[in-house]
C-alpha positions in Angstrom: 117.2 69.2 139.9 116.9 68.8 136.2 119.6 68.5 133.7 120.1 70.9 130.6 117.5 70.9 128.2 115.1 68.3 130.2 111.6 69.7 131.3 111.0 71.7 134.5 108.8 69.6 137.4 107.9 72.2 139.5 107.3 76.6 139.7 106.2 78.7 136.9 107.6 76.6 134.2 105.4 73.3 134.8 102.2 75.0 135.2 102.6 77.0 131.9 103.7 73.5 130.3 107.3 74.7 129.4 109.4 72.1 128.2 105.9 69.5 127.1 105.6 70.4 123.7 102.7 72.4 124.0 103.3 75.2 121.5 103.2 72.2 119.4 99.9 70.8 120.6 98.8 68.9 123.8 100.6 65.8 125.0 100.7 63.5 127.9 102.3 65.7 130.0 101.0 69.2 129.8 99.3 70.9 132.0 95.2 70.3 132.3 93.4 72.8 129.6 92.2 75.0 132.2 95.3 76.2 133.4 97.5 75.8 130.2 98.6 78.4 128.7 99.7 77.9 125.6 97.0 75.0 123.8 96.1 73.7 120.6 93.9 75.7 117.5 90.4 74.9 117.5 89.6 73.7 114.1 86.5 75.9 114.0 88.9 78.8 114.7 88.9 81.6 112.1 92.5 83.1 111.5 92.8 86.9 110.5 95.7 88.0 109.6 96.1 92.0 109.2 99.2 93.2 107.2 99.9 97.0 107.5 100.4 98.2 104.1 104.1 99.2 102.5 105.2 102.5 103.0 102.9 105.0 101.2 103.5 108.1 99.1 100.9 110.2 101.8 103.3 108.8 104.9 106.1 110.6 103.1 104.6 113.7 101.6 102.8 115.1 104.8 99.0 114.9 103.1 96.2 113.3 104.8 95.6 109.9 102.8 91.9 109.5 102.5 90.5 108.2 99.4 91.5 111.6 97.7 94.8 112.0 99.3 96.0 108.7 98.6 98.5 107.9 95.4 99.4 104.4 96.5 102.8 103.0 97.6 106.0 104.4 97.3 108.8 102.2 95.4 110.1 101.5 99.1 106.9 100.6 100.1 106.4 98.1 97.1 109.7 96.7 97.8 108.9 96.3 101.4 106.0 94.0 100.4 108.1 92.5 98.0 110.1 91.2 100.9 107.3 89.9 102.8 105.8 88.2 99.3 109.2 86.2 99.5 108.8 85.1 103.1 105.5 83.8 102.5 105.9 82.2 99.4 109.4 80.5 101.2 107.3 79.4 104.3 104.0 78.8 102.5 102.5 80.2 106.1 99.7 81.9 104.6 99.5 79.4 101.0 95.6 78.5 100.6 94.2 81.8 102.3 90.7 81.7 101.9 90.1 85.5 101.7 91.9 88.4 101.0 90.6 91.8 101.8 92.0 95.4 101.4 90.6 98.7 102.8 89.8 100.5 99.6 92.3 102.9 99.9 94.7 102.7 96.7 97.8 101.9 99.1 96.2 99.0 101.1 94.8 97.7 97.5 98.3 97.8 95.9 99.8 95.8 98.6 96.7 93.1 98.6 97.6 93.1 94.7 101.2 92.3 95.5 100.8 89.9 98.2 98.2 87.6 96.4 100.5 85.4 94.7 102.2 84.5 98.0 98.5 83.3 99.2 97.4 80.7 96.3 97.0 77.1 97.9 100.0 74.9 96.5 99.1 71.5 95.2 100.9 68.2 95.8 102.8 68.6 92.7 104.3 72.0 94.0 102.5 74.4 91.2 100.4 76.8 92.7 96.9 77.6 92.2 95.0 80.8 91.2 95.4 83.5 94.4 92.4 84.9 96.0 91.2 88.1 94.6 91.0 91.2 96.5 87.9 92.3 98.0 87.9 95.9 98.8 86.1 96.5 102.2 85.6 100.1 103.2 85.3 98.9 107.1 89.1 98.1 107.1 90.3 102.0 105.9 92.0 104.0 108.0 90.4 106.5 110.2 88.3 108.8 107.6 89.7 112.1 107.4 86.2 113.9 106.1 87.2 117.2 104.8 90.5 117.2 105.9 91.2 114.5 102.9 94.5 115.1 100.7 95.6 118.7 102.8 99.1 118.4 104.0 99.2 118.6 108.0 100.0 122.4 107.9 97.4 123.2 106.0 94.6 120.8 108.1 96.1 122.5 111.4 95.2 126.2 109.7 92.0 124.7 109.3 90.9 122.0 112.0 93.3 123.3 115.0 95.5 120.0 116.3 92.7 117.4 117.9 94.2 115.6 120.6 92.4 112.1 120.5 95.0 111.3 123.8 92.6 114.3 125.6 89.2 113.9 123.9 89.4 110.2 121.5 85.5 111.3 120.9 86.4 114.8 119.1 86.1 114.1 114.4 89.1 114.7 112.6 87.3 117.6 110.5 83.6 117.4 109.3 82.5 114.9 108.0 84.8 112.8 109.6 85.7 110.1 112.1 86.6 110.2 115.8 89.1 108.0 117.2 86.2 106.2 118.9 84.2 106.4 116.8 87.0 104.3 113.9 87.6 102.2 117.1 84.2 100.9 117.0 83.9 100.9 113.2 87.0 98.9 112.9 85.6 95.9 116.2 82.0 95.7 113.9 83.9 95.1 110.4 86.4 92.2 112.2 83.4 90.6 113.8 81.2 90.5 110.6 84.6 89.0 108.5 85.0 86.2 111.3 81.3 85.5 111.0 81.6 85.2 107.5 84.6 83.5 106.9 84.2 80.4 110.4 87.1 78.4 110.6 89.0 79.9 107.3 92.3 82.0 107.0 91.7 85.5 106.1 94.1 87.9 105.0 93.8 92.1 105.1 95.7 94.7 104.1 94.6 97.5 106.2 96.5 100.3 107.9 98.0 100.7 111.4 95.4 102.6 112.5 93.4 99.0 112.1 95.8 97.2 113.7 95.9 99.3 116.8 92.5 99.4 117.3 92.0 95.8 117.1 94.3 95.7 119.7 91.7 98.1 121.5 88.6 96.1 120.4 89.5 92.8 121.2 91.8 92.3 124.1 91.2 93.8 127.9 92.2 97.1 127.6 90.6 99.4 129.9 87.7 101.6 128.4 89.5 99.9 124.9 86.2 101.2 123.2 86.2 104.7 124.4 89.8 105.6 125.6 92.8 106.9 123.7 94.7 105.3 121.8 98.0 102.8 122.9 100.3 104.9 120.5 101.9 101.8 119.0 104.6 101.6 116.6 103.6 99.0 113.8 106.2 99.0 111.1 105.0 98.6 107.1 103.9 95.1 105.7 104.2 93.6 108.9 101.6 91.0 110.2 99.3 90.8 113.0 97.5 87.6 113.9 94.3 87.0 115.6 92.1 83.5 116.1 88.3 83.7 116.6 86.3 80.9 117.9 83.3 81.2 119.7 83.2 84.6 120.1 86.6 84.8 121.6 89.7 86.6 120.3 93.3 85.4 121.0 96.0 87.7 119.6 98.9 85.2 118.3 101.4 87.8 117.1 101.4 91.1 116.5 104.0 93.6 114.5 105.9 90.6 113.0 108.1 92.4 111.0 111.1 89.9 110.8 111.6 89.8 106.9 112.9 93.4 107.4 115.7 92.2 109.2 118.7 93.1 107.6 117.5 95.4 104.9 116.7 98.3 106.5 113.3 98.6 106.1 114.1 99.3 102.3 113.6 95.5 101.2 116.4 95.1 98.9 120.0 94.3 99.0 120.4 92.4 102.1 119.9 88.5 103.6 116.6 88.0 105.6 117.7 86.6 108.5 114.8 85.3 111.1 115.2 86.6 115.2 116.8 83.5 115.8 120.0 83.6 112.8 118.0 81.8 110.3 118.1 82.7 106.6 115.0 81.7 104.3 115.3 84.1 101.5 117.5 86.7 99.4 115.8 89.7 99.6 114.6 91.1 96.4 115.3 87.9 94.3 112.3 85.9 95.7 114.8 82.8 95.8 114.8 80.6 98.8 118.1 79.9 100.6 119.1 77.2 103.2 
């Protein structure tokens, strides 16, 4: 038997290296590579962060947001951003991104606008450096809506009828256009071209949910993840999602980390950010950093 808080020798535990310090990195006594679970970042590894925009001004109006329906964020949704601009700049997890991209939809621009500060590379002497500018990339948009751009919903459904990419994921929203395979694919070509171009760098993109879920599609084992319907996920606004490339291979590290909203509702104001596990970094709305 093992006392409290000393490493498991045998079962589940020691073969996933629980209790090692492998989360950490490899030591002496974890597990062989092979059949650890949990191991250390390459250095060659390419990290790609995608942050689901703040709430939008389409999400709460009922219009389809393509580059005509879209107005940009709401003040909720710039205040949700806000919130996650004072995580990062309290944590410095993302400080010395290498690239920043935003689909080129006005909402997924704002909020790489507002989030670059939290990205520039501090120096030694604590002042930080210039952020990375925004590179609009049309790949990361949200599924394009054709002609069914800026109609509210009741108006597309007089028009279009009520696809049902669940049924029939190959059917286009509305002429000219996407299917939900077809965005899928779209979406798995513009992540692979970013981690070839940026090998072994940290690369940030505010994109939509609709990228989000189908990189989830694209690059983990889901079942006809190309071709099938969708997973119906639930990622909340300005929330991260975390892949690492190397050699070809995908690993998802996190996905819908939303745990600056804690404690504010969503809203991003008036409340302490409190972490999962009771820990306070920041006062929300101020930007200041708490113990």
């Amino acid at each position: 038997m093992t006392g409290p808080g000393e490493p498991t020798d045998s079962g589940f535990d020691a073969l996933t290296g629980a209790g090692t310090g492998a989360p950490e990195g490899p030591s002496p006594e974890a597990p062989p590579p092979g059949i650890r679970t949990i191991g250390a970042t390459a250095p060659s590894a390419t990290t790609i962060v995608l942050v689901r925009h703040g709430e939008a001004v389409c999400n709460v109006s009922g219009v389809c947001g393509g580059p005509i329906g879209c107005t940009g964020l709401t003040d909720r949704g710039r205040a949700q951003v806000a919130v996650l601009c004072d995580r990062l700049q309290a944590t410095g997890e993302l400080a010395g991104a290498d690239a920043l991209y935003a689909s080129v939809l006005p909402r997924a621009v704002e909020t790489a606008t507002l989030l670059a500060p939290a990205l520039a590379a501090v120096g030694e002497d604590g002042v930080a450096g210039e952020p990375p500018s925004v590179v609009q990339e049309c790949g990361f948009c949200e599924l394009h809506p054709g002609e069914a751009d800026g109609l509210d919903w009741s108006a597309f459904s007089e028009r279009f009828g009520n696809p049902d990419w669940d049924a029939d994921p190959g059917r286009v929203i509305a002429p000219g256009g996407e299917s939900w395979t077809g965005f899928v694919r779209r979406v798995a070509a513009t992540l692979d071209a970013v981690a070839v171009r940026h090998p072994g760098e940290l690369v940030v993109v505010a994109c939509h949910a609709g990228v989000v879920e189908a990189s989830l599609l694209a690059k983990t084992p889901v079942v006809d993840g190309l071709d099938g319907a969708r997973m119906q996920l639930r990622t909340q606004h300005a929330s991260l999602t975390t892949w690492e490339v190397d050699g070809g291979r995908w690993k998802l590290v996190g996905y819908n980390d939303g745990a600056h909203h804690l404690g504010t509702g969503g809203v991003g104001g008036g409340a302490e950010g409190v972490t999962a596990s009771g820990r306070s970094w920041m006062r929300v709305g101020t930007g200041r950093q708490i113990d």
